[in-house]
C-alpha positions in Angstrom: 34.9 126.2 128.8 32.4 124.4 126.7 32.7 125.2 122.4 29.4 127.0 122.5 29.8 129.4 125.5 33.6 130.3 124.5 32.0 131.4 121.2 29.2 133.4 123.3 32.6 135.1 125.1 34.4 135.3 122.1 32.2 137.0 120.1 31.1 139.5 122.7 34.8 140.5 123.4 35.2 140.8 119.6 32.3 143.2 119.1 34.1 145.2 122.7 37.6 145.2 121.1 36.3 146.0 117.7 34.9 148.9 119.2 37.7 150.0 121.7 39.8 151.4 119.3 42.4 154.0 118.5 38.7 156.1 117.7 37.6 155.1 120.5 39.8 156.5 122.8 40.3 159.8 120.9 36.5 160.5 121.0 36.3 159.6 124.7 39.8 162.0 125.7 38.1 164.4 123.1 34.4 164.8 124.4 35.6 164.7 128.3 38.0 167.7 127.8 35.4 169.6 126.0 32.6 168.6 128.2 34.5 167.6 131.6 31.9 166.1 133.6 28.9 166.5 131.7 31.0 164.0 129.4 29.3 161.5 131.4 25.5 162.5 130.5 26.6 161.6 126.7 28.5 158.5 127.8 25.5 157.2 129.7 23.0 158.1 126.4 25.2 156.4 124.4 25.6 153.1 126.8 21.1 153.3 126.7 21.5 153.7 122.6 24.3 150.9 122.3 22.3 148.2 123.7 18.9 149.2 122.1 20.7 148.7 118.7 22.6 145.6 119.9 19.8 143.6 121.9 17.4 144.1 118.7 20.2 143.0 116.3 21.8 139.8 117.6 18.6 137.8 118.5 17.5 138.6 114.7 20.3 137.2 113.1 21.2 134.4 115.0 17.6 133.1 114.8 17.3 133.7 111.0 20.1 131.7 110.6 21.5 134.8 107.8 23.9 137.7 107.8 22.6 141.6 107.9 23.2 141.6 104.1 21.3 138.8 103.7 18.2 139.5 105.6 18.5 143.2 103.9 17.9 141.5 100.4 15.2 139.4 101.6 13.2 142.2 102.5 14.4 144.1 99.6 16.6 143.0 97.0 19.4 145.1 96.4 19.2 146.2 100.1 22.1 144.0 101.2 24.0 144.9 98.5 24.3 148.8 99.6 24.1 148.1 102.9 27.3 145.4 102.3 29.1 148.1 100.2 28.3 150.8 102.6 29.8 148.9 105.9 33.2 147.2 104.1 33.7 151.0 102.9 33.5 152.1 106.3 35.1 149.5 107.9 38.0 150.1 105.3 38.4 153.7 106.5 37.8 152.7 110.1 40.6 150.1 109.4 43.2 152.7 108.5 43.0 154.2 111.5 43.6 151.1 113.3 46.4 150.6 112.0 47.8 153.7 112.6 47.5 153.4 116.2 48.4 149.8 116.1 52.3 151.4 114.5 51.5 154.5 117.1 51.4 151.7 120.0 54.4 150.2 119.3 56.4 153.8 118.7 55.5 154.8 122.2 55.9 151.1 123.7 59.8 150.0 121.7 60.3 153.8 119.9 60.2 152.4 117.0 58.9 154.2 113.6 54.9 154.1 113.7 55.2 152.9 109.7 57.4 149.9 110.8 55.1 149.5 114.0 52.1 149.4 111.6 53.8 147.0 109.3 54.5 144.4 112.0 51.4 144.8 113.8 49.5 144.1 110.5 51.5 141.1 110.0 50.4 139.9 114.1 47.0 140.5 112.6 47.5 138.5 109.9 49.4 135.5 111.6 45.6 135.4 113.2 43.9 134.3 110.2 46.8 131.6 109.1 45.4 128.9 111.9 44.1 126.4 110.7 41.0 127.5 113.6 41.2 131.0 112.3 38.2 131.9 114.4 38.8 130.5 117.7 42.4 132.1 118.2 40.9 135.4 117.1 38.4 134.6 120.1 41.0 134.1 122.1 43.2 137.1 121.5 40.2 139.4 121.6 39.4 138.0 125.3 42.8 138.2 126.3 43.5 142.1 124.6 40.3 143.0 126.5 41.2 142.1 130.1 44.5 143.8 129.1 43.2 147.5 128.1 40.6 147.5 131.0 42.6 146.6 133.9 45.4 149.1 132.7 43.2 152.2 131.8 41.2 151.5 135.2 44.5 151.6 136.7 45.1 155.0 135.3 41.3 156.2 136.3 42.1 155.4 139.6 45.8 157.5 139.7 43.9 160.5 138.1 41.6 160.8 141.1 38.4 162.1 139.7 35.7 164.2 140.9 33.3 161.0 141.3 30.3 163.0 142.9 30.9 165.3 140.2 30.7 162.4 137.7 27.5 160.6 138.9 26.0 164.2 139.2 26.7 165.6 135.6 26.0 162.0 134.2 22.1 162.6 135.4 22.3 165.9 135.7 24.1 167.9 132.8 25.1 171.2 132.6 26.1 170.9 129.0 24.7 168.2 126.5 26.4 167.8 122.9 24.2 165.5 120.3 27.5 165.5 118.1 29.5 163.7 121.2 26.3 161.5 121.6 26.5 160.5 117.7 29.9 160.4 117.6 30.4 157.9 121.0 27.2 155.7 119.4 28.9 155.6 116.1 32.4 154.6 117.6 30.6 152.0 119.7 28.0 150.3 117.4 28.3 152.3 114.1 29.0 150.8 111.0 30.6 147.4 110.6 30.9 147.2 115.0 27.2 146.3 115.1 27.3 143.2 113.6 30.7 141.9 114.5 29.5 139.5 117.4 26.6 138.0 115.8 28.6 137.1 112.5 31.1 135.8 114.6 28.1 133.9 116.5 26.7 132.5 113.0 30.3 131.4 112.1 30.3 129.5 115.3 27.5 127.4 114.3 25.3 129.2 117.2 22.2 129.8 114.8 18.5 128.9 114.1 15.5 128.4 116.5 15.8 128.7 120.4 19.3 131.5 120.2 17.8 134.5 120.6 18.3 133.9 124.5 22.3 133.2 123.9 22.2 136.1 121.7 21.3 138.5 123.8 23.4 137.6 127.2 26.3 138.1 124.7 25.7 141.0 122.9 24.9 142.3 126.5 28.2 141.2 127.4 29.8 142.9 124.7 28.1 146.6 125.6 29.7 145.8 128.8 33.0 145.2 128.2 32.8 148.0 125.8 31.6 150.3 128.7 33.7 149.3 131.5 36.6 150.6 129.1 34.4 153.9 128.3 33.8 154.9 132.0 37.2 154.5 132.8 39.1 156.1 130.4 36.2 159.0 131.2 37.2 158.8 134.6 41.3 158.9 133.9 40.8 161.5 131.4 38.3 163.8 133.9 40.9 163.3 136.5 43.2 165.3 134.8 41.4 168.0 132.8 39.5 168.7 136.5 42.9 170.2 137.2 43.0 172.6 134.7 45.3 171.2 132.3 44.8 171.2 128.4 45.3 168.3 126.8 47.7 167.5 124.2 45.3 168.1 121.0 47.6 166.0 118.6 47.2 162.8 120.9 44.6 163.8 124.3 44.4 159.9 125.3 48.1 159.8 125.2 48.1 163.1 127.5 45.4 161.8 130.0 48.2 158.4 130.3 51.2 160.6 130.9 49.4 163.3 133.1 47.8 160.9 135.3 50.7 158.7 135.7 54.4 160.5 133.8 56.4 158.5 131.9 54.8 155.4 133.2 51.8 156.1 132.0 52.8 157.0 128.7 54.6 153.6 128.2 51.0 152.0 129.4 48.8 154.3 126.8 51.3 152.7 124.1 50.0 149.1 125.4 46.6 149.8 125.7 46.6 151.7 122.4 48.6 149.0 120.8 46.2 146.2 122.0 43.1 148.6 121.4 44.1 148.7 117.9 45.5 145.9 116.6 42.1 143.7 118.1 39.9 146.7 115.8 42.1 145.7 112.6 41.2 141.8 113.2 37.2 142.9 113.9 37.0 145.7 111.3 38.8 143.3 108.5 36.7 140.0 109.9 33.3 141.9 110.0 33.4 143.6 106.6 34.7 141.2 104.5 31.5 138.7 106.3 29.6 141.1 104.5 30.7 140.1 101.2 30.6 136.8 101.6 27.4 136.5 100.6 28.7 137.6 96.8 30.9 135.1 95.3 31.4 131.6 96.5 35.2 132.2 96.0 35.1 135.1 98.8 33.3 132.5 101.1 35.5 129.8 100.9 38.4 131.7 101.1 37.8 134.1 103.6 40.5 134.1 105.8 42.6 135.3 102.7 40.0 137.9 102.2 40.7 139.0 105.5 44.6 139.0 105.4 44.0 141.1 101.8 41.6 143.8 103.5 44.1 144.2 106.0 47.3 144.4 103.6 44.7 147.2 101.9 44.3 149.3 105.0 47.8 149.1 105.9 48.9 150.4 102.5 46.6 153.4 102.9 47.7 154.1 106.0 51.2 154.3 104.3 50.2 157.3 102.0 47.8 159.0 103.9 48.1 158.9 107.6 45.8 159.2 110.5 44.7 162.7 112.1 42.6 162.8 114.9 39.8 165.0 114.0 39.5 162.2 111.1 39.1 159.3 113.8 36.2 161.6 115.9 34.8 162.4 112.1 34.7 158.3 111.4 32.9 157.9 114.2 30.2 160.3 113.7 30.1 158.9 110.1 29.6 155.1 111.3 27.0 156.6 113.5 24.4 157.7 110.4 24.8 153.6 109.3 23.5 152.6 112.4 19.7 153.9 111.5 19.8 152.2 108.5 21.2 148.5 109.8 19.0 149.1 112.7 15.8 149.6 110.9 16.4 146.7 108.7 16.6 144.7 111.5 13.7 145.8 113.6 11.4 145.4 110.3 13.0 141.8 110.0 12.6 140.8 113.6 8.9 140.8 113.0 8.6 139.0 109.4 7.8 134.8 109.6 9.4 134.2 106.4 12.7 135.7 108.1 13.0 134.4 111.8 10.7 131.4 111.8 8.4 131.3 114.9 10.7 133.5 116.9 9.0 136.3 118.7 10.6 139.6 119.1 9.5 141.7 122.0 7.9 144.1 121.1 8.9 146.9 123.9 12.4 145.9 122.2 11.3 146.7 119.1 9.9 150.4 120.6 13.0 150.9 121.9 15.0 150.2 119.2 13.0 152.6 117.3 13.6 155.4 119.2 17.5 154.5 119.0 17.3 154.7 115.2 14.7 157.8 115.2 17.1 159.5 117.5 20.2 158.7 115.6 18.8 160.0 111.9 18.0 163.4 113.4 21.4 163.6 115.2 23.2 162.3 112.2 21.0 164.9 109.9 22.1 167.6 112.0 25.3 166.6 112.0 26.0 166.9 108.5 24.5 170.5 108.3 27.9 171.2 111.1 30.3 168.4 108.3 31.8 171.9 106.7 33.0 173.9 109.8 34.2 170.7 111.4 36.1 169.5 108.4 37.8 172.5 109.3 
């Protein structure tokens, strides 16, 4: 295909996989056993909320020509610099848990130790960034990790048989709705360092300045998705089985939906699907924080690619000493979720200054919408920290 549109694919499969990660499908197994159907009410919200952030993000950046960070310090200086610090420190803890499930992946595919499956799989990730075309191959591992995860988890939806009607009901119709599962599925989707992943990519690609915003958008449309196609069906796998009255396993519940849906098979295909979900988050997680601090040394922006391969060696080392427990990868999640107001409302405020994005108009219904997304999103993420103590429990 053509340079530009394999980076318009590439980077919408990198923001997908960067999203479909070890978190990912925790939260997902998670929220559907405690929710069953109505799951799909805050799967749905979240789908509405993800391309409200992403559709008012992507055109902004790739028509300004600039990097979040950058168009945060324009508007204000110093604004890039916390909003730099606070997405690489998220990203970092993100990072650790993608590299658990990356050594977790390779335990349950070869039986091998998850430390030594973490160490090699960091080192894949790595390999990545030695090409001379660093970029591109990441492209293309991303696309071909995505096709990879969906078609197997679909797969698994479809050997779980799951109440459909019941589904597209409670997806319209809930009998239960959770704002923390809503927070916590936005923030594992678009939270944090995810939402700009694509479009940085897209800038690094050389698809920038006047006349993008169009390109932009059918991407970062793309990405939501890909990103949702893998959403609905582990859903749909993981409703399958809890529909039948069994508990899933609460030290690994995607693992459980894989091997209840499908026995041992099942459980060999949740070790490739976790495996490819996260060793494609390490590469976007380690890519898309350090772009945000490329903007603060020349050093860090010529060198990058051994920026990344040094994030990446960081995260794996943490992972060494301190591990990866689920209720800290659902956590994560709802914690990338209270960045998103922030990044958001930078960029709606941007989208709308001449000195930032030329003569490029930004719809304004867009802009309404995206507003709501990050209204909605500080009052779930305020009342989620008044519940921070009895879930860190």
């Amino acid at each position: 295909m053509p340079r530009h549109t394999s980076a318009l694919v590439g980077a919408a499969f990198l923001m997908a996989t960067s999203a479909i990660g070890p978190g990912f499908l925790t939260q997902t197994a998670v929220f559907t056993a405690q929710l069953g159907a109505s799951c799909g009410f805050a799967i749905l919200a979240s789908i509405l909320f993800d391309l409200g952030a992403q559709l008012n993000i992507w055109p902004v950046i790739t028509e300004s020509g600039q990097r979040a960070q950058d168009i945060a310090n324009t508007m204000l200086p110093g604004l890039g610099v916390a909003l730099a610090g606070l997405v690489a420190l998220g990203g970092l803890a993100f990072n650790v848990g993608n590299v658990a499930g990356a050594g977790l992946g390779m335990n349950v595919m070869f039986g091998i130790p998850v430390a030594t499956g973490a160490l090699l799989s960091a080192a894949i990730a790595i390999a990545l960034f030695l090409f001379k075309e660093a970029g591109r191959a990441m492209d293309r591992f991303a696309l071909a990790m995505g096709f990879v995860m969906i078609a197997l988890t679909w797969y698994v939806a479809v050997a779980s048989h799951p109440p459909l009607a019941e589904a597209a009901l409670r997806a319209v119709a809930p009998t239960r709705v959770d704002g923390l599962a809503i927070l916590t599925l936005v923030g594992g989707t678009v939270g944090g360092y995810i939402t700009f992943a694509g479009a940085h990519r897209l800038l690094d690609a050389g698809i920038s300045g006047p006349g993008t915003a169009m390109r932009a958008t059918a991407s970062a449309a793309t990405a939501i998705g890909v990103a949702s196609l893998m959403r609905a069906a582990l859903f749909l796998a993981a409703l399958g089985v809890v529909a039948t009255g069994v508990t899933l396993d609460p030290a690994n519940p995607p693992a459980a939906v894989f091997r209840l849906a499908t026995g041992n098979v099942g459980y060999r295909l949740f070790g490739v699907v976790m495996w490819a979900a996260a060793i494609t988050s390490v590469v976007g997680a380690a890519y898309t924080s350090v772009s945000f601090l490329r903007s603060f040394g020349h050093a860090i922006d010529r060198q990058w690619t051994r920026a990344v391969v040094v994030f990446i060696v960081m995260s794996t080392i943490i992972f060494l000493g301190v591990g990866r427990p689920v209720r800290v990868l659902v956590l994560v999640g709802a914690l990338n979720g209270l960045i998103l107001p922030v990044s958001l409302g930078v960029m709606l405020v941007a989208a709308h200054r001449r000195s930032i994005v030329g003569d490029y108009r930004h719809p304004r219904w867009l802009t309404a919408a995206g507003g709501v997304v990050a209204a909605t999103m500080m009052v779930l993420g305020g009342w989620a920290l008044t519940r921070l103590p009895a879930l860190m429990r």
